[in-house]
N, C-alpha and C positions, 0 to 999 in steps of 0.2 A: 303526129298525134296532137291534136290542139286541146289539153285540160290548161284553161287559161282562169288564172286569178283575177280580177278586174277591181284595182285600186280607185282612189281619190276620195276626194273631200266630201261630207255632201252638201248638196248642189253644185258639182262639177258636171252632172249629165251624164252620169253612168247607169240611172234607168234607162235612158233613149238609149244609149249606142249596145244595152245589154239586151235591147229588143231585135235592136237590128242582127245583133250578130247571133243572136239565137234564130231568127228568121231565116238569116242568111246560109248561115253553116249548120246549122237542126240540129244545134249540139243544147241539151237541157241547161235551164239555166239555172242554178240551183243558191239561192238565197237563206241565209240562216233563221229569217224568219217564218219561211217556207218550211224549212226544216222542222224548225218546231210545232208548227201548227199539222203536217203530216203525223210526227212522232206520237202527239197529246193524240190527234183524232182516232190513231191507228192504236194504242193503248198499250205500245211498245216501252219494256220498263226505262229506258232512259226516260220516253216521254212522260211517262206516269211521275217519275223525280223533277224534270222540269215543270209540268203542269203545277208541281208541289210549291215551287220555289217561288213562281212567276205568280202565282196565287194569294203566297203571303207577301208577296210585294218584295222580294229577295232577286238581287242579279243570279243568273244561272253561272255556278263556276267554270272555269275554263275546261275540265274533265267531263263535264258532261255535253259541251255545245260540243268538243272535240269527237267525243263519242257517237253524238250526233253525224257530225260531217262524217269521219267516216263510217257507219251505216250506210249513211244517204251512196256517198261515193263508191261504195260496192255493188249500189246496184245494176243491172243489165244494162240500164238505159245509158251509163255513163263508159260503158266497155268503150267507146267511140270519139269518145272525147266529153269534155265539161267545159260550165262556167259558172265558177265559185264567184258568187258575188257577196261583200259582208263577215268575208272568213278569207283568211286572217285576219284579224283587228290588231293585235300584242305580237310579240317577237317568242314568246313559248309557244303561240297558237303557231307560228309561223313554224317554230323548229318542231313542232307536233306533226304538222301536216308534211315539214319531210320528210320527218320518220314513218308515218302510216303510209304514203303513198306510193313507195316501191312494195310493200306488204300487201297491199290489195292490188297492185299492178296498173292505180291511179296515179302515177307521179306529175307534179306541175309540169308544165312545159314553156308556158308563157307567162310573164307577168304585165299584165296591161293597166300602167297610172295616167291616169289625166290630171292633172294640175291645172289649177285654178287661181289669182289670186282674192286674198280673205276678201277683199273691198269690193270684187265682184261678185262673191257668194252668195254677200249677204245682200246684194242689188238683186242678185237673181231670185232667192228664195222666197220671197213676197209672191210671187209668179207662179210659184209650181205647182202642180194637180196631178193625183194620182188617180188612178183605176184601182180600185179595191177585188176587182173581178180578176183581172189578166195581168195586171203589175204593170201594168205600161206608163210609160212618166211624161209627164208634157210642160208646159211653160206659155204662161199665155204673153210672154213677152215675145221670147224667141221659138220655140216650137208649139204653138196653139193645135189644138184638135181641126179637122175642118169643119167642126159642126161645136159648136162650141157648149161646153159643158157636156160631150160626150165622148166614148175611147171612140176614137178610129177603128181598133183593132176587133174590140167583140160591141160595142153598143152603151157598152156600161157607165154609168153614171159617175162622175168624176169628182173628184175632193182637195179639198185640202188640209192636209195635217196640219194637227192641232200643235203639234213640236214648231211648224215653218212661222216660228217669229221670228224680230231680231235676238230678243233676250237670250232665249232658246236655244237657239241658233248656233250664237258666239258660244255659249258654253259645249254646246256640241262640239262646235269648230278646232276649241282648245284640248279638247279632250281629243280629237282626232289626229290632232298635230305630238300632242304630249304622247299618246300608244302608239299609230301606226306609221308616223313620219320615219323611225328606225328599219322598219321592213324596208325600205326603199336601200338602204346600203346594205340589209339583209343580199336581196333579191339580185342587187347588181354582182354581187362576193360570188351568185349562183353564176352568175352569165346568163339569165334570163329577163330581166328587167326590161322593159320599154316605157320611156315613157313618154306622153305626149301633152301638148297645150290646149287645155280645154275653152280659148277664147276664140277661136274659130268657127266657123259657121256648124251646126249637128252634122249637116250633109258632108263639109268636109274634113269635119276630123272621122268620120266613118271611110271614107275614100281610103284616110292613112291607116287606120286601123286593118281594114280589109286587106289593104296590100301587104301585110305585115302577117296578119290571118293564110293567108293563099298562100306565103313564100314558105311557110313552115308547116305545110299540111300533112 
């Protein structure tokens, strides 16, 4: 069973390889901002409490994104496998998500980090373009669209976040090292850890991923 966590920095390149390996293996890939934006539109009382919070400009506490994932993880789609992107962030969300996921009969099975170093991050992040349509992630340094300023995958018109400066950035960066840098000796304590080097070409750190995806299917 592959419910796979998919760690790193951002801008380590875990949009592209979370496309590929949703493509590849047709397992939902399931993002916390996804989450929320389903929950708010769908008028489910969690989301009605995050809509509240996200509104007055207040971070969503960890009880209720937790609440969140598992909803989302219980349902049909995910009987098959997953791919939790963005969740866990903290070491409670982490020990949350193994306590719910033998309870709804989700339990992690893989944990996939890509590691990056800071100096390259922030070399890459100037570069990066999102689809706001399909979620698909691109880089016009090292993985450009073929048609430029457009998704490859549905047509849609591509951006770049308003967060991808450097200022921005680095505070993000530090804030990802200071929360979820501890899940990493969380996750090896489990015996599921993998992690891998994101300075590799897209094409082949998916090669190593994949083969890691197949051996544990």
């Amino acid at each position: 069973m592959l419910n796979i966590i998919l760690m790193g920095p951002p801008g380590a390149g875990k949009g592209t390889q979370a496309t590929r390996i949703e493509d590849e293996f047709h397992l939902p890939h399931i993002s916390t901002g996804d989450m929320f934006r389903e929950a708010i539109a769908n008028g489910t009382e969690l989301g009605k409490k995050a809509k509240a919070i996200i509104e007055s400009g207040g971070l969503v506490p960890d009880e209720i994104t937790i609440g969140l994932v598992k909803e989302r993880l219980a349902k049909e789609d995910c009987a098959s496998g997953y791919l939790l992107d963005g969740f866990p962030r903290t070491l409670p969300q982490a020990e949350a998500l193994t306590e719910m996921g033998p309870e709804i009969g989700r339990p992690a099975t893989l944990v996939v980090d890509i590691s990056v170093p800071d100096e390259e991050l922030i070399k890459r992040i100037s570069g990066r373009r999102v689809c706001p349509s399909c979620g698909a992630s691109y880089n016009i340094h090292s993985v450009p669209p073929k048609e430029e300023g457009v998704c490859d995958r549905c047509s849609g018109k591509l951006i770049q976040r308003k967060d991808d400066n450097e200022e921005s950035f680095s505070l993000r960066l530090s804030n990802y090292h200071q929360q979820t840098a501890p899940l990493i000796e969380y996750y090896k304590g489990q015996g599921i850890y993998h992690g891998f080097l994101g300075t590799v070409s897209p094409d082949s750190l998916f090669e190593e991923i994949k083969a890691l995806l197949e051996a544990n299917r």
